[in-house]
C-alpha positions as CSV (number, residue, x, y, z in Angstrom):
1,X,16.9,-13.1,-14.5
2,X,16.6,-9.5,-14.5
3,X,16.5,-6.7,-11.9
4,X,14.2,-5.2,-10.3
5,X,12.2,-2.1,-11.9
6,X,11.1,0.4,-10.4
7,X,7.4,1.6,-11.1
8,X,6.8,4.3,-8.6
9,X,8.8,5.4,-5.2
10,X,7.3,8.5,-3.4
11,X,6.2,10.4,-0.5
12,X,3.2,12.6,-0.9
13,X,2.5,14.9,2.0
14,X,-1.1,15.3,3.0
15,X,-1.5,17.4,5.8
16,X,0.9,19.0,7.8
17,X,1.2,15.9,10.3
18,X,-0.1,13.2,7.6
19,X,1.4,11.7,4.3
20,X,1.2,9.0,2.6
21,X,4.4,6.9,1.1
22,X,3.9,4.9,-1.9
23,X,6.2,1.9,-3.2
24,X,5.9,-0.4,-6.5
25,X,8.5,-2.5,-8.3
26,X,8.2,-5.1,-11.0
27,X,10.0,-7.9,-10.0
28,X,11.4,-11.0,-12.5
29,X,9.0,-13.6,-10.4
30,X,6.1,-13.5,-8.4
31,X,7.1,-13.4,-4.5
32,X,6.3,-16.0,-2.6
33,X,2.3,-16.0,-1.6
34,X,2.0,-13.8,-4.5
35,X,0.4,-14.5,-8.2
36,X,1.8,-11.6,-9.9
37,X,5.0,-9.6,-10.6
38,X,5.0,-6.7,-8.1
39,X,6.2,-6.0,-4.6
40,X,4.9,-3.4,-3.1
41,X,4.0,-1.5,-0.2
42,X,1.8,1.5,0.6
43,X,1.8,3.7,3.8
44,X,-0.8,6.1,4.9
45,X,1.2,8.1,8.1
46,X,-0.5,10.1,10.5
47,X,0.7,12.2,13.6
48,X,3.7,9.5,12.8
49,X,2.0,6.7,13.1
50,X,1.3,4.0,10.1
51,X,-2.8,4.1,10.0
52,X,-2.9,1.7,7.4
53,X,-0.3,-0.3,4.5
54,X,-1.0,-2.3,1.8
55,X,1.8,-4.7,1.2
56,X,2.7,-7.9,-0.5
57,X,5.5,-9.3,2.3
58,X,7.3,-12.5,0.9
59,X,5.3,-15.7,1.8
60,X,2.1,-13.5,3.3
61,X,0.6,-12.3,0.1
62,X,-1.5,-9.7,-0.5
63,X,-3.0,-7.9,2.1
64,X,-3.5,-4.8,4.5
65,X,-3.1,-3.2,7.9
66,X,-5.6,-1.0,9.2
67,X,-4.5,0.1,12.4
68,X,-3.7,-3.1,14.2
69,X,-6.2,-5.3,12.2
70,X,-5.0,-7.5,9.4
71,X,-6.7,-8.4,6.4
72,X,-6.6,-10.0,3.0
73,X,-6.5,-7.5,-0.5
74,X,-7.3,-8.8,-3.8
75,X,-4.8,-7.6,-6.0
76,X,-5.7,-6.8,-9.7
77,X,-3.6,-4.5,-11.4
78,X,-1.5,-1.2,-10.2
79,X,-3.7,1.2,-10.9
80,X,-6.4,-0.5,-9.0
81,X,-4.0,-1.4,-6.3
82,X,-3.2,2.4,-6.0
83,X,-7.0,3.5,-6.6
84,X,-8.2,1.1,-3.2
85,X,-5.6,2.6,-1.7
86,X,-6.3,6.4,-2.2
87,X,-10.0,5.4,-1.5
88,X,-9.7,4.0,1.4
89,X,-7.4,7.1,2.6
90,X,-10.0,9.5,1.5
91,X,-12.8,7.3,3.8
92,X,-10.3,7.4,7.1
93,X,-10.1,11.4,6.5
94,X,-13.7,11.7,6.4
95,X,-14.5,9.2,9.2
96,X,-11.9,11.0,11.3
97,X,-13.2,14.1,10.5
98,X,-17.1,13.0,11.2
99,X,-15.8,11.6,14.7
């Protein structure tokens, strides 16, 4: 069984006090509570605080933290997984800023 490969491993900063830190691999199997090959986890930081993270943890499956909430996330493909993401980044930054 192979290794681990990496798909994408970076920190983007957004604002001076926010940034978000994105993390995909292609693993050999599926983890646990998961129907695909990818572990990942996505983190959108502000004032240094984790607002929200999209993750797959072994034996939870797919799903998000928005502030202390929980829910499930459908996964589809990468670039879905990373285009819900970025969306629902974009909608916290203009809620906060409508506040």
């Amino acid at each position: 069984m192979g290794a681990a490969r990496k798909i994408i491993k970076r920190r983007i900063d957004l604002t001076e006090d926010s940034f978000v830190e994105l993390s995909v691999f292609e693993v050999p199997k599926p983890l646990a509570g998961s129907k695909h090959s990818f572990k990942y986890r996505l983190a959108y930081v502000v004032s240094k605080v984790c607002v929200m993270r999209y993750d797959n943890e072994v034996g939870k499956g797919d799903h998000k933290h928005v502030g202390r909430r929980e829910f499930s996330y459908d996964f589809v493909d990468v670039d879905t997984l990373l285009d819900d993401f970025f969306a629902e980044v974009e909608r916290m930054n203009y809620d906060g800023a409508n506040n």
